[in-house]
N, C-alpha and C positions, 0 to 999 in steps of 0.2 A: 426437432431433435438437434443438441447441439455438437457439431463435431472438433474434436478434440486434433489439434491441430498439434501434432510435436516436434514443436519446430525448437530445438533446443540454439539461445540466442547468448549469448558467451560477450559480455562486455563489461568495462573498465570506466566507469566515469570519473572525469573531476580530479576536484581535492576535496580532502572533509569527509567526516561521516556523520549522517543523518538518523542515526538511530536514537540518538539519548531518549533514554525514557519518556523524559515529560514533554519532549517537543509533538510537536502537532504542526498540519499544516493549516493555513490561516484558510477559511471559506470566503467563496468568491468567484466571480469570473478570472482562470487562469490569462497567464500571458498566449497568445497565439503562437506559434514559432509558421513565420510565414516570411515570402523573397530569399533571394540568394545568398544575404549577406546572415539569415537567419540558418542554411544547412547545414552549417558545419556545427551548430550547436544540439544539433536535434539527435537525442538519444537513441540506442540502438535499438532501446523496445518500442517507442514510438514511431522510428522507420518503419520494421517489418511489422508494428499493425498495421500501418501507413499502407505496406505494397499489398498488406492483407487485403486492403478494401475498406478499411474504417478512418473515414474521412470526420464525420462531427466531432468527436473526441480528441483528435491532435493535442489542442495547449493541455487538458487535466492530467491524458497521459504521462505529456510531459512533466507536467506541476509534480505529479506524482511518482514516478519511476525516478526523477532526479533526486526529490526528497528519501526515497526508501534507501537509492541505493550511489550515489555521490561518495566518490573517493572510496570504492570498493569493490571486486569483482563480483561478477553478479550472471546470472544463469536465470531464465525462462524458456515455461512453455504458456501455449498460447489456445484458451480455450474459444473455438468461434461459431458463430451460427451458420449452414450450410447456405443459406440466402439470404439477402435482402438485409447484409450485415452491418447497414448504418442506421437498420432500423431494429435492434434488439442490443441485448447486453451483450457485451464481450469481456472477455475474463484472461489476467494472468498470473502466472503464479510464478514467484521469485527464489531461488537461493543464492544471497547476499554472505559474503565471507570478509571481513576488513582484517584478516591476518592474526588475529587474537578471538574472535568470536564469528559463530554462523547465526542466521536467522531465512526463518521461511516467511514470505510476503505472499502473499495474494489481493491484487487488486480486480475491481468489477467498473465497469464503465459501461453508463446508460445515457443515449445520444438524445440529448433533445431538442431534434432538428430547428424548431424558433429559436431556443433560449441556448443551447450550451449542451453541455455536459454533464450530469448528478454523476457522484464515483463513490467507493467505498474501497478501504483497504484497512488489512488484519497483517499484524506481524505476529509471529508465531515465535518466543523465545524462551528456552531452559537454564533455569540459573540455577546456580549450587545449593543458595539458599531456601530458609521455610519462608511460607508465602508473607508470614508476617512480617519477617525480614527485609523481603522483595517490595513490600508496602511500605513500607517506613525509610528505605532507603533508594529505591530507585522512583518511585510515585508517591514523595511524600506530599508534592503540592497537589493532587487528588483528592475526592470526598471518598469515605467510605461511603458504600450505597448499599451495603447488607450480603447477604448471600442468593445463590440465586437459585439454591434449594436445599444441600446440606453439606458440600463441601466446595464449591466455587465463589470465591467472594470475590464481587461486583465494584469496582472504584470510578470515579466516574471525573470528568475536567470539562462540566458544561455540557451543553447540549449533543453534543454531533463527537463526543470523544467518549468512548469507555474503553476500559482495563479490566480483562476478566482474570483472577488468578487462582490455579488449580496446582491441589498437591499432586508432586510426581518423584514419590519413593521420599528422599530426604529434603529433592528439591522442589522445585515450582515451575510451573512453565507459564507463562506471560502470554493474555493473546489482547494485545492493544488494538481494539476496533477504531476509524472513524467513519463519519458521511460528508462527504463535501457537497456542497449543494450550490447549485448556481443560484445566484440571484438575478433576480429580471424585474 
């Protein structure tokens, strides 16, 4: 059983924001953030999994928390396993605001103590527009990939990137999956 840890974590990254539609993060082994001259760059959601106890995952975190939420105020809680927490998944989930727009993130990170880190993260966003709209203009470099049964249609940017998008009332709400996967 996992315990849900509500640690509510209130930080400011950077500059920039990271959200445009069609960006993605490149897969890979991330950078480490590791020595002295590396902590003052280390995010505030990767610290407190850090004093959490989740030691294998550090650099994807990072890779990951700076991508969602750089140059934007940003809020998590922190979902974690009761023990043995560098050996299961850990989970968190973000509200991201850069002063004109909010979006909900949640990221999943899975330790693989030889190789790395595997992660997954979903943004969660509502636009004005109908989903057709939202395809054509915000994910137009995207394939259509159909529907994914009779009213969520599926766009997809290679392998480890999908864009699901669902009507909601007049508008759409956007859930941008990916997988980062380490390589070894």
């Amino acid at each position: 059983m996992f315990i849900r840890l509500c640690l509510i974590i209130s930080f400011f990254l950077g500059q920039g924001a990271a959200l445009a539609a069609s960006e993605s993060l490149q897969p890979g082994r991330p950078v480490q953030p590791a020595g002295p001259e590396k902590a003052a760059k280390v995010n505030p959601l990767t610290n407190a999994l850090g004093q959490a106890g989740v030691v294998h995952c550090q650099g994807r975190i990072q890779q990951v928390a700076d991508f969602l939420s750089t140059g934007m105020n940003s809020g998590a809680t922190l979902l974690l396993p009761p023990d043995h927490i560098n050996d299961h998944l850990v989970s968190a989930s973000m509200e991201v605001f850069d002063g004109n727009a909010m979006f909900y993130a949640n990221m999943d990170f899975a330790p693989l103590v030889a190789y790395g880190c595997d992660a997954t993260y979903e943004t969660v966003v509502y636009w004005p527009n109908s989903c057709d709209v939202v395809a054509k203009t915000q994910f137009k470099q995207a394939k259509k990939a159909g529907k994914m049964r009779q009213f969520i249609q599926a766009l997809s940017f290679g392998d480890s990137l999908q864009i699901f998008l669902m009507p909601a009332g007049a508008g759409c709400v956007s859930i941008k999956k990916q997988a980062l996967f380490d390589q070894f």
